[in-house]
N, C-alpha and C positions, 0 to 999 in steps of 0.2 A: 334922554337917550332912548328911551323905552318907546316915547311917544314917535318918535322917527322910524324906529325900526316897525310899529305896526304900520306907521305911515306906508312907508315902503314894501311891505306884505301886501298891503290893500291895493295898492298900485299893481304890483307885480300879477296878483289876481283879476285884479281887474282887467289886465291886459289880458289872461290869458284867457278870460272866458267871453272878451271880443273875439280872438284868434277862432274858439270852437265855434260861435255863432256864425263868421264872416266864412270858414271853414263849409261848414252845414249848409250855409247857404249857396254858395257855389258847387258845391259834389249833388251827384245824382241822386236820386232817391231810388231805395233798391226794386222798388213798385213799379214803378216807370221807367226802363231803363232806356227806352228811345224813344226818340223825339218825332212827332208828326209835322209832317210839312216841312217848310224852309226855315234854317236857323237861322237867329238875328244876324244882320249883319250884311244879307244880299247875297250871301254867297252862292245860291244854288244855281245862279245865271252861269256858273264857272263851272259844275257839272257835265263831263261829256259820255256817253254811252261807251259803254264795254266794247262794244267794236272800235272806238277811236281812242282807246287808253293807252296804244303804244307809246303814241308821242308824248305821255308826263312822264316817262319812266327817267327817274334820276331825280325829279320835281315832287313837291307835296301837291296834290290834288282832289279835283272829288271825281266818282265814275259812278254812273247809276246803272239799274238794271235792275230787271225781275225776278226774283229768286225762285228759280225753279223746284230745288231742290236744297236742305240742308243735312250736311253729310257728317257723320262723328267717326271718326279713325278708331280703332283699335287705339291708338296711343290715347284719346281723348281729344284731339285736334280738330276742329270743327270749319267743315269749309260749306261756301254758299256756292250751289252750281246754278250758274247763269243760262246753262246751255245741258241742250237733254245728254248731250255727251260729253265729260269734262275734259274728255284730251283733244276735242277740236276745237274746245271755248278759246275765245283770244283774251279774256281777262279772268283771274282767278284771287280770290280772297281766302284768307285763312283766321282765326283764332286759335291762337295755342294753347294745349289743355292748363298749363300757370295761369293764363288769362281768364279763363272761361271762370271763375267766381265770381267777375264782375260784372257778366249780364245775367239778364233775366229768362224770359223762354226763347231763346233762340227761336225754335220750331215754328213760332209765332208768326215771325217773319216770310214761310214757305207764302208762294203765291205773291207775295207785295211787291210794289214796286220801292226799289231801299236805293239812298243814294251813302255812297261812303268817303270817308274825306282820312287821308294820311300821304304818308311817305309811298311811291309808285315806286316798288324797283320790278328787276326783272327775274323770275324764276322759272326756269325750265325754259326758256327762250318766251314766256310771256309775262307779261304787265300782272302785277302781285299790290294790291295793299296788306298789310299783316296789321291788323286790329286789333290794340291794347286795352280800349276803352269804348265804354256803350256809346259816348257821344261821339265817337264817329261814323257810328251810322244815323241815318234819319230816314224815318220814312215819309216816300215820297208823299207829294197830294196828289 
């Protein structure tokens, strides 16, 4: 009975320091929080510029652009300005300050070309992605 029961410990460990490894391997590294270039998979063919991001809104998509400017709220809310004046941008992205532990230097990204990949709805009458995680942005090549 003794010997089954370690049996079964060994097992149960065993699984579960697959789970951290498979874990670790999939999650970002706090170092690298974005990705250069195009991610696996082809997907950056399905990227449309921030002036044509109207038409995903309701859709999961990706919208690229040049990050002119990154802006921190007073609340901690972090947005990318595509456009030298954010109230005539026709596409606006955000990070909210809950989220923001899980990237790295934002500020890093001023001047790049970034493409972003999420849910497209609409706020303030424009095209919105809201950004939970590093991996959906990538910087362009």
């Amino acid at each position: 009975m003794r010997r089954k029961r370690i049996f079964v410990a060994g097992i149960v460990l065993a699984v579960f320091c697959l789970g951290v490894l498979v874990g670790r391997r999939a999650g970002r590294s706090p170092s690298t929080p974005f990705t250069s270039g195009a991610p696996s998979g082809g997907e950056a063919a399905g990227c449309v510029d921030i002036h044509d991001a109207a038409p995903l809104a309701g859709k999961t998509g990706c919208v690229s652009g040049r990050v002119l400017k990154v802006f921190t709220s007073k609340g901690g809310n972090t947005f990318f300005d595509f456009c030298e004046d954010y109230h005539d941008c026709p596409f606006t992205s955000v990070i909210f300050s809950s989220d923001k532990s899980k990237f790295g230097d934002l500020e890093s990204l001023a001047g790049r070309q970034i493409e972003i990949r999420g849910s497209v709805t609409v706020y303030q009458g424009r095209p919105e992605i809201i950004i939970h995680d590093a991996g959906q942005i990538h910087v362009a090549p």
